[in-house]
TILUMDREN-97025 format. One record per residue (C-alpha): residue number from 1; residue in three letters; x, y, z. Coordinates in steps of 0.02 Angstrom, whole numbers, plus 50000, padded with zeros to 5 digits. Example, Ala and Ser with C-alpha at 12.3 -4.5 7.8 and 13.67 -1.06 7.14 Angstrom:
2
+------+------+-------+-------+-------+
: resi : resn :     x :     y :     z :
+------+------+-------+-------+-------+
:    1 :  Ala : 50615 : 49775 : 50390 :
:    2 :  Ser : 50684 : 49947 : 50357 :
+------+------+-------+-------+-------+
This chain:
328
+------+------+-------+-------+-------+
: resi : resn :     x :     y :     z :
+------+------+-------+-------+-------+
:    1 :  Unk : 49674 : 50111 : 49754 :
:    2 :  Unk : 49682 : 50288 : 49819 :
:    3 :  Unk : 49632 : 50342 : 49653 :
:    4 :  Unk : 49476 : 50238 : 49674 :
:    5 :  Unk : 49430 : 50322 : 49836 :
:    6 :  Unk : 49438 : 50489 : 49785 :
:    7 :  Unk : 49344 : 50458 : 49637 :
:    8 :  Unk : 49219 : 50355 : 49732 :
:    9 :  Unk : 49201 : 50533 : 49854 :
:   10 :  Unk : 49208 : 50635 : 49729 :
:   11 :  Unk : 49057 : 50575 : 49607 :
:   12 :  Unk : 48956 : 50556 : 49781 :
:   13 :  Unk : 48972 : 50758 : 49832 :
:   14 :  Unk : 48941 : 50787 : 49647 :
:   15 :  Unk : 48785 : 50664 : 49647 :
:   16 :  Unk : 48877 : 50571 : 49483 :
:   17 :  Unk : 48820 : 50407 : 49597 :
:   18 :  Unk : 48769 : 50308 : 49431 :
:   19 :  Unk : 48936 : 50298 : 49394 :
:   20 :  Unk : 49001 : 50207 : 49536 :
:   21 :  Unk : 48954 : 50053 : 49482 :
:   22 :  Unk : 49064 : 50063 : 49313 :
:   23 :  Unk : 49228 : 50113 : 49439 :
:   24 :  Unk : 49188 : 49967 : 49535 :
:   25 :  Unk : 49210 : 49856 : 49364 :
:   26 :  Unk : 49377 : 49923 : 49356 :
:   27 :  Unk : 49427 : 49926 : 49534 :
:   28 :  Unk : 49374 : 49752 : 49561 :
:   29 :  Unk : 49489 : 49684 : 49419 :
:   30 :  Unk : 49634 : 49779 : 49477 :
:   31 :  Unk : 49643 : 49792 : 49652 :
:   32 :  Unk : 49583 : 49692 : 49840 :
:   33 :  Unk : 49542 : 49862 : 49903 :
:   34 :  Unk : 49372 : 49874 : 49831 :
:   35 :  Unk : 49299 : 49846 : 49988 :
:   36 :  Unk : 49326 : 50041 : 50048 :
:   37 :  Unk : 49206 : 50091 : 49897 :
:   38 :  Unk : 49075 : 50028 : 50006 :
:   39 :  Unk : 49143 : 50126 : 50147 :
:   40 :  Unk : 49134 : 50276 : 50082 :
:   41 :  Unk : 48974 : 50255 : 50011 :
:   42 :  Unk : 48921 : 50181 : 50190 :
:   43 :  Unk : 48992 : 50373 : 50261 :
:   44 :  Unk : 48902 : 50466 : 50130 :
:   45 :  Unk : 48747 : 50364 : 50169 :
:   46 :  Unk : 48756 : 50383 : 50347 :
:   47 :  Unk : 48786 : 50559 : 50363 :
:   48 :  Unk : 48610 : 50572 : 50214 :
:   49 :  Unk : 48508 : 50483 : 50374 :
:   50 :  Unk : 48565 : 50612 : 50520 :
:   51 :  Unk : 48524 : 50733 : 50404 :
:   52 :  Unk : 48341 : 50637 : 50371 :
:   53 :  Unk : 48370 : 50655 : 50171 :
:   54 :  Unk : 48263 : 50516 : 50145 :
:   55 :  Unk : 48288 : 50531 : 49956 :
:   56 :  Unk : 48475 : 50544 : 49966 :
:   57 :  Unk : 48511 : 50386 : 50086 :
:   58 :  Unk : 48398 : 50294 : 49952 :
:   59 :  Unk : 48512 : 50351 : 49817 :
:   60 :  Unk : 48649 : 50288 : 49895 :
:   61 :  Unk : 48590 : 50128 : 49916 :
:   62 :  Unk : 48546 : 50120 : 49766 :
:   63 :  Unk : 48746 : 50164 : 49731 :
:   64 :  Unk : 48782 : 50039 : 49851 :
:   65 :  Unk : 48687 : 49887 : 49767 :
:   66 :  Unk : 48755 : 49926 : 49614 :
:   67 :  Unk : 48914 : 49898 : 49666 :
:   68 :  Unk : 48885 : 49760 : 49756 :
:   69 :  Unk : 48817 : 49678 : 49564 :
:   70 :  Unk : 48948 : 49744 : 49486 :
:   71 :  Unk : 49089 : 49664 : 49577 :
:   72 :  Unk : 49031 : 49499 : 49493 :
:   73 :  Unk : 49087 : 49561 : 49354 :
:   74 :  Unk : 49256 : 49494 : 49370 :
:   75 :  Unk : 49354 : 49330 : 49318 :
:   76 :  Unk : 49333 : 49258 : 49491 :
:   77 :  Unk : 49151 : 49307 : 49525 :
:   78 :  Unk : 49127 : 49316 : 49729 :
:   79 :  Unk : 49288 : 49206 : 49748 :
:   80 :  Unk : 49347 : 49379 : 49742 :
:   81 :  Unk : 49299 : 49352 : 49914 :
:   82 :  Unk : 49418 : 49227 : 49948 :
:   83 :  Unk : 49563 : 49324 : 49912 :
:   84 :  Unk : 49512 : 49446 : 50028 :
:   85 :  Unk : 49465 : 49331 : 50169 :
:   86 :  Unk : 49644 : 49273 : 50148 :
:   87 :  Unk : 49728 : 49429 : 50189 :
:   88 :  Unk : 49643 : 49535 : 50317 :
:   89 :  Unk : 49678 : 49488 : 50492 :
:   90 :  Unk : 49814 : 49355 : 50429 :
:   91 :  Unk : 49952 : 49334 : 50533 :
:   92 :  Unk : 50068 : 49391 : 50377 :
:   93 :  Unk : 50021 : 49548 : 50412 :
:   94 :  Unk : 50129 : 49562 : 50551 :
:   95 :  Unk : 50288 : 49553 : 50430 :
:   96 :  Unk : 50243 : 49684 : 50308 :
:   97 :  Unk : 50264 : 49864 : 50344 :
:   98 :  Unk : 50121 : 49952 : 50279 :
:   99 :  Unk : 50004 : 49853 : 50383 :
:  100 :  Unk : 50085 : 49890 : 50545 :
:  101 :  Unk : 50018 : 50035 : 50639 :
:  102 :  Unk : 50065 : 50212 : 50622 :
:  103 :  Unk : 50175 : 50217 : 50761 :
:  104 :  Unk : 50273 : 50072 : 50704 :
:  105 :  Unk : 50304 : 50177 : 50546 :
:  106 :  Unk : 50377 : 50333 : 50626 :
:  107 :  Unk : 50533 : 50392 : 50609 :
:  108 :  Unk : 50625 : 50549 : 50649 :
:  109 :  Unk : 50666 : 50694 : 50547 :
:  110 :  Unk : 50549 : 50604 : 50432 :
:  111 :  Unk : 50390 : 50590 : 50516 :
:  112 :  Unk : 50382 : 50761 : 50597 :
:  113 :  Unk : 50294 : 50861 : 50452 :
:  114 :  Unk : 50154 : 50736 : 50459 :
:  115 :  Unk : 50119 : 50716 : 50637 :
:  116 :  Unk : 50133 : 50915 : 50638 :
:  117 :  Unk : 49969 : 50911 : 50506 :
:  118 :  Unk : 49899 : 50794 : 50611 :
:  119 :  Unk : 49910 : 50890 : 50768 :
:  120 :  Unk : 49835 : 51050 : 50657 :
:  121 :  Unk : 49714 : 50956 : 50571 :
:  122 :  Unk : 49631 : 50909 : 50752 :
:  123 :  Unk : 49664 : 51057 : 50849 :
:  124 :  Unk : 49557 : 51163 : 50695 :
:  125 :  Unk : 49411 : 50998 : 50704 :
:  126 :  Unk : 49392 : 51021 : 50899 :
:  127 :  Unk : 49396 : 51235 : 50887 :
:  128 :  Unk : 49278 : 51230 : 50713 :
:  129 :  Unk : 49178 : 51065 : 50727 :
:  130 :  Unk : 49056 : 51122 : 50609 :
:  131 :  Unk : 49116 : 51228 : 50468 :
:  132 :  Unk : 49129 : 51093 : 50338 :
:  133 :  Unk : 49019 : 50954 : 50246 :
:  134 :  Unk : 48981 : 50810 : 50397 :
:  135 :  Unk : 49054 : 50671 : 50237 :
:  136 :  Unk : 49218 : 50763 : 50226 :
:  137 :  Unk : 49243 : 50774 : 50410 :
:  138 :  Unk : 49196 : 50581 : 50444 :
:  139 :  Unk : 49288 : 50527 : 50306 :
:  140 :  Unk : 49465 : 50615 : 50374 :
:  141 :  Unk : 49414 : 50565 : 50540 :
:  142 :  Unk : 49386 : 50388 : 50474 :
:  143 :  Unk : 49557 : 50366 : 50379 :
:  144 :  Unk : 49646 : 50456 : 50517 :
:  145 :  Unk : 49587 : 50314 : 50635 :
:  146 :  Unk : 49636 : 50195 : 50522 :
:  147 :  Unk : 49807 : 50259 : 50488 :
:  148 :  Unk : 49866 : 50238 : 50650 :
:  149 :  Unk : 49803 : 50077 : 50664 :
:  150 :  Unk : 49874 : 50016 : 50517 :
:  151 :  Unk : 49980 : 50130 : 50416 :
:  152 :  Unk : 49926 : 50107 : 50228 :
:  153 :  Unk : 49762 : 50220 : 50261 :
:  154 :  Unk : 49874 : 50380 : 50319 :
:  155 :  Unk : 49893 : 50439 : 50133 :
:  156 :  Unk : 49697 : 50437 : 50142 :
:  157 :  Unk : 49686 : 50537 : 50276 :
:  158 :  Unk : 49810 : 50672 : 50216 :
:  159 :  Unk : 49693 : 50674 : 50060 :
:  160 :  Unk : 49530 : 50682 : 50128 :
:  161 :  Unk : 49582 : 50798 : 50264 :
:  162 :  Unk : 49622 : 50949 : 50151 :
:  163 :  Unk : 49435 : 50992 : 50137 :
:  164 :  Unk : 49389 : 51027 : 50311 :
:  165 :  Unk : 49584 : 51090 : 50364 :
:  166 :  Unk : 49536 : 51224 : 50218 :
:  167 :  Unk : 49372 : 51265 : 50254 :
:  168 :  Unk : 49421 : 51295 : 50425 :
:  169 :  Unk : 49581 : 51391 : 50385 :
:  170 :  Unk : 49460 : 51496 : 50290 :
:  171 :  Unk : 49386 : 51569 : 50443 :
:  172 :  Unk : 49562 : 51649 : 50483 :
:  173 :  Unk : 49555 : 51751 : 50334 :
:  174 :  Unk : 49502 : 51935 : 50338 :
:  175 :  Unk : 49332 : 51953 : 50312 :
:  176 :  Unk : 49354 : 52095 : 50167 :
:  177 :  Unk : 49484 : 52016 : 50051 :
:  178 :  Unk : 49550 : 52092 : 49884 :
:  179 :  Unk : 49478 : 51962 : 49750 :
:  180 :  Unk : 49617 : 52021 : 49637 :
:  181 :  Unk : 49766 : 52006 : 49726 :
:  182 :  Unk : 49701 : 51841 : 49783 :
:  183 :  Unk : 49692 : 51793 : 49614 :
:  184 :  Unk : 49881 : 51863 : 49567 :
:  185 :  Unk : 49960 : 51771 : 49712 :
:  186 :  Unk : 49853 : 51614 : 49676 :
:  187 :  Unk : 49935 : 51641 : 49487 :
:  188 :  Unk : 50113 : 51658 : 49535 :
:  189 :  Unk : 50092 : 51511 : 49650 :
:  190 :  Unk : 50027 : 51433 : 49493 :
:  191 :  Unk : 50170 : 51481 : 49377 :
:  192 :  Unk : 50322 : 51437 : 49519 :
:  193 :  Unk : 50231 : 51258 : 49543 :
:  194 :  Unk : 50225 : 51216 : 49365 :
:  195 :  Unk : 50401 : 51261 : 49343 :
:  196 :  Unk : 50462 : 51168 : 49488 :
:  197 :  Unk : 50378 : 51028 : 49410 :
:  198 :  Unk : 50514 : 50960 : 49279 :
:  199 :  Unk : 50654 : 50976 : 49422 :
:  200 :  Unk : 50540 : 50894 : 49578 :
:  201 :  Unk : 50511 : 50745 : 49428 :
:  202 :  Unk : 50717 : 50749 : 49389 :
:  203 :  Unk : 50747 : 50726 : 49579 :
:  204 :  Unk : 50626 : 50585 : 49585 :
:  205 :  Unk : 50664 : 50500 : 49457 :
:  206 :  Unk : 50759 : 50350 : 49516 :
:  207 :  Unk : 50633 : 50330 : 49647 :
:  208 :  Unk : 50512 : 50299 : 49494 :
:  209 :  Unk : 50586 : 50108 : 49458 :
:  210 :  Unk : 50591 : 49948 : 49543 :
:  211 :  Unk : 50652 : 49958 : 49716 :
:  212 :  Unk : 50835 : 49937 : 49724 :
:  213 :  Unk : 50822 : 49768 : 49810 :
:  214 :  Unk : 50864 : 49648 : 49640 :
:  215 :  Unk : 50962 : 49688 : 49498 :
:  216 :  Unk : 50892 : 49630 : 49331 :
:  217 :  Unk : 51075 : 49552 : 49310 :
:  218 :  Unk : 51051 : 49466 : 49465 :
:  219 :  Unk : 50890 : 49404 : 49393 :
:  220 :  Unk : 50979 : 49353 : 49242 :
:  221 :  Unk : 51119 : 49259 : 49307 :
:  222 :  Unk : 51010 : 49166 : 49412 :
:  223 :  Unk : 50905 : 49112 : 49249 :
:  224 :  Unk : 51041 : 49079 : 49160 :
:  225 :  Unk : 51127 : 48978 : 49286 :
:  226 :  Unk : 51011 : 48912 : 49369 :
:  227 :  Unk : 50863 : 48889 : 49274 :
:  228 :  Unk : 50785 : 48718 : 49362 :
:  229 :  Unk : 50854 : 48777 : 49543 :
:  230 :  Unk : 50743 : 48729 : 49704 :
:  231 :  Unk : 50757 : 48896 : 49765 :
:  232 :  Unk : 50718 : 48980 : 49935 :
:  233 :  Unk : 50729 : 49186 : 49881 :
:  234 :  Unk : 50688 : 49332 : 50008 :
:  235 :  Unk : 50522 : 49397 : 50025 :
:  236 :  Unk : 50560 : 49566 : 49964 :
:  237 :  Unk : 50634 : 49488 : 49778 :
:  238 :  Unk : 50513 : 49360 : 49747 :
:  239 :  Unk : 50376 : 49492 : 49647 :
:  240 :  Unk : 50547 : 49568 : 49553 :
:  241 :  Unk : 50615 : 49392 : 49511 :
:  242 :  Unk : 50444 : 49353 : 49446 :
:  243 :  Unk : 50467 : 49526 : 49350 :
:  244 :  Unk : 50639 : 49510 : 49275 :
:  245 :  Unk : 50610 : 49316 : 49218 :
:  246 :  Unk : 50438 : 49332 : 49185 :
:  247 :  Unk : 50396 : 49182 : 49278 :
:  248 :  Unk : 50530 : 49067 : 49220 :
:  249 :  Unk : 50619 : 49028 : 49386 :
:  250 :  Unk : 50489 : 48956 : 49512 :
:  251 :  Unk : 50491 : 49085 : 49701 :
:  252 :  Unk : 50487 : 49008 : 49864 :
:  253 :  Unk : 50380 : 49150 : 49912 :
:  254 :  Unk : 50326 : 49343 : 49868 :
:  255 :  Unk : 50221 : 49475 : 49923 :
:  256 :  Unk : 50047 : 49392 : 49869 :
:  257 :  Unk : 50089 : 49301 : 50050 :
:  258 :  Unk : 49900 : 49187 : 50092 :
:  259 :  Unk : 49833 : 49218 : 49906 :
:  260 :  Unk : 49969 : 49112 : 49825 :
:  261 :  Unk : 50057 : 49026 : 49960 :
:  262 :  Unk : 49989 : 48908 : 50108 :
:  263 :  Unk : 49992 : 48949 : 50299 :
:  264 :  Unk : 50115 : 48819 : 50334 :
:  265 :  Unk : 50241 : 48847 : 50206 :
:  266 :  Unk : 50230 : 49055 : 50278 :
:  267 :  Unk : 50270 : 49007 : 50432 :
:  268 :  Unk : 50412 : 48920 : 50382 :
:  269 :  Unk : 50485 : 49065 : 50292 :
:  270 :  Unk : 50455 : 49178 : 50424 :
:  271 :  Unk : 50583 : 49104 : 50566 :
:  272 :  Unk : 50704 : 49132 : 50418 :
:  273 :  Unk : 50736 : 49320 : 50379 :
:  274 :  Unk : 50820 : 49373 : 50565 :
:  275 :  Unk : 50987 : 49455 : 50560 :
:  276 :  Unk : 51047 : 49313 : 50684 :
:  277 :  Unk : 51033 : 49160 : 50615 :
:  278 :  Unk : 50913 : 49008 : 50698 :
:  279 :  Unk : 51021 : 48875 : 50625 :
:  280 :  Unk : 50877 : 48732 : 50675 :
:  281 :  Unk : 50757 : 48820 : 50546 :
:  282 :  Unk : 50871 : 48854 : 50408 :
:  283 :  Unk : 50920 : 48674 : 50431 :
:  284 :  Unk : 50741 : 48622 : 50435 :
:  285 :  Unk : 50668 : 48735 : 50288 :
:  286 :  Unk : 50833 : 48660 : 50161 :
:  287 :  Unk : 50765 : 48483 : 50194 :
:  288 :  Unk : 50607 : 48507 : 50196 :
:  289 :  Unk : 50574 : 48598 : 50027 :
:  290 :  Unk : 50752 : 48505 : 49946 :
:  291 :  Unk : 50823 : 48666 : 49926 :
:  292 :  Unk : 50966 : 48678 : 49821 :
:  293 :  Unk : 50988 : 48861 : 49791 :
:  294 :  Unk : 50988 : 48991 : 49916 :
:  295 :  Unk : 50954 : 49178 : 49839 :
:  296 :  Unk : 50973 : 49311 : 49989 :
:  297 :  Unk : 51033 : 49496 : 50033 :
:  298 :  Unk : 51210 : 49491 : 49991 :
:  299 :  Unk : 51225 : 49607 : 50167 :
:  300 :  Unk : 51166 : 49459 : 50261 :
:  301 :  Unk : 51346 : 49422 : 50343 :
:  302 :  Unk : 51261 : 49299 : 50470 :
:  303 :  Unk : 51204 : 49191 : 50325 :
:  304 :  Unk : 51358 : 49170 : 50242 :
:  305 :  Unk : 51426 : 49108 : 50397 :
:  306 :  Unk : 51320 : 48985 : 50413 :
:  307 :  Unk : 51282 : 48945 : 50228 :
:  308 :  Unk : 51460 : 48911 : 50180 :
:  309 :  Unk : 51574 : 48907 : 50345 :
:  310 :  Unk : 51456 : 48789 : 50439 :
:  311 :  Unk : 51360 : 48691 : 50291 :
:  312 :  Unk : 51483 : 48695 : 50173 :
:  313 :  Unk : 51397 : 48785 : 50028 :
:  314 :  Unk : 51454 : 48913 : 49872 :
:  315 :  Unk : 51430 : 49091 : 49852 :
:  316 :  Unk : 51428 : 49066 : 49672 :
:  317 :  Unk : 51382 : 49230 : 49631 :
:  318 :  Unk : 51366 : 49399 : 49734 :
:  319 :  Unk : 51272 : 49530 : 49648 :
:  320 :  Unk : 51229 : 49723 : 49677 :
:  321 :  Unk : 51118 : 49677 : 49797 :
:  322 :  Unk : 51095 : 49492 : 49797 :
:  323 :  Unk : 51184 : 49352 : 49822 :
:  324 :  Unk : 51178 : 49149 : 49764 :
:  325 :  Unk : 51225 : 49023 : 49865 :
:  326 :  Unk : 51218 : 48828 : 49802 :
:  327 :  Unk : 51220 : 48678 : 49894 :
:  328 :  Unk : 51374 : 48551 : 49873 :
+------+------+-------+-------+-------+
């Protein structure tokens, strides 16, 4: 998706507008964030009417119409909408971290380098408010606002933001600068960054895979086990299960949340994953659903209390990071 929205910004400063359409094809087919290809069209149009550029707000438009058509052009057709009705403003939301706000995102050592940016980036908008394109400056302006409302859009804003931040870290410079030894240090800064390159990807590496939440031999024990269990899984496995098994052991529930699963069943699941345990809705979830097999973070102490001291099921099998409890 952030992909998408820099390309989307990019072909608009570079007037490539006809080729919005064709990204919206692709963005429409493979992600629910489509919808901020018309905002940034909407910004670029916007800023084309203060300006009175009659001919460019038309263009975009234009951009914008086509895009509109071309989300059609998708297996669901404008049930596309439907998924996305489903989850903005759900109360799901509430549970999943990248839609909480900023602030509920912070933590410290962590979070100081990019509040520091954000403190820059504003103190250089209110001392140069007009030393950069009016697009680039909504845009940042935009995401930032968005970021702290709900934390997903922050990696837009750090994006977007490096336009005006430069521009106005520009004016700083001497006015008289040596072209060549600009060009030298620019080179070496070149030649260290594509040689730290190969180590910054070693480091990373692990980070690269599956978070560390499942183990594909947890997955496969399960399958092989259990392969016609009525199982209630944590949130945070269900997409991995789905992964590993490739769909052969139904999930209670995953991250698709509203677009696969119903309101009530959600709020079911919801009074579940608490580090101290509401016995009444464990109780009430088992019946309900006949649940027979109980996969859950093998941490969870609380659970295995209350799972096998006070209901009298099994850990039959405790994983890396997972563990299976069965029913008597």
């Amino acid at each position: 998706m952030l992909f998408c929205v820099i390309f989307y910004g990019e072909c608009l400063k570079r007037t490539r507008w006809f080729l919005l359409p064709v990204i919206m094809i692709l963005w429409v087919n493979l992600h629910g964030g489509f919808l901020l290809g018309f905002l940034v069209v909407g910004v670029f149009c916007g800023a084309a009417l203060l300006r009175r550029d009659w001919v460019g707000s038309k263009i975009y438009g234009l951009a914008g119409a086509g895009c509109f058509i071309a989300i059609f052009i998708s297996p669901l057709g404008w049930h596309i909408y439907d998924g996305v009705a489903a989850t903005l403003g759900h109360f799901v939301q509430a549970h999943i971290t990248e839609w909480l706000s900023y602030f509920q995102n912070i933590s410290v050592p962590g979070s100081i380098p990019g509040i520091i940016y954000i403190l820059i980036f504003i103190v250089f908008e209110l001392r140069y408010a007009g030393s950069c394109p009016m697009e680039s400056r909504l845009l940042a302006w935009l995401f930032l606002l968005l970021g702290l409302y709900q934390f997903r859009y922050m990696s837009f804003f750090f994006i977007f933001s490096t336009v005006p931040l430069a521009l106005q870290l520009a004016r700083l410079l001497p006015k008289q600068l040596n072209v060549l030894e600009v060009q030298r240090s620019l080179l070496a800064a070149g030649i260290i960054g594509a040689c730290t390159l190969p180590l910054t990807f070693v480091q990373i590496q692990p980070a690269l895979g599956l978070p560390e939440m499942i183990s594909e031999q947890d997955a496969r024990y399960l399958q092989t086990h259990f392969p016609h269990a009525r199982l209630l899984n944590h949130w945070n496995v269900g997409g991995i299960l789905i992964f590993f098994t490739r769909g052969a052991i139904p999930v209670f529930v995953d991250g698709r949340a509203a677009t696969a699963y119903p309101d009530a069943l959600l709020h079911d699941y919801f009074k579940l994953p608490e580090l101290e345990i509401n016995e009444t809705a464990w109780d009430t979830v088992l019946e309900k659903y006949q649940i027979d097999t109980v996969l859950w973070v093998k941490a969870h102490e609380e659970l295995r209390r209350f799972l096998v001291g006070k209901r009298g099921w099994k850990e039959e099998y405790a994983g890396l990071y997972e563990s299976i409890y069965v029913k008597p």
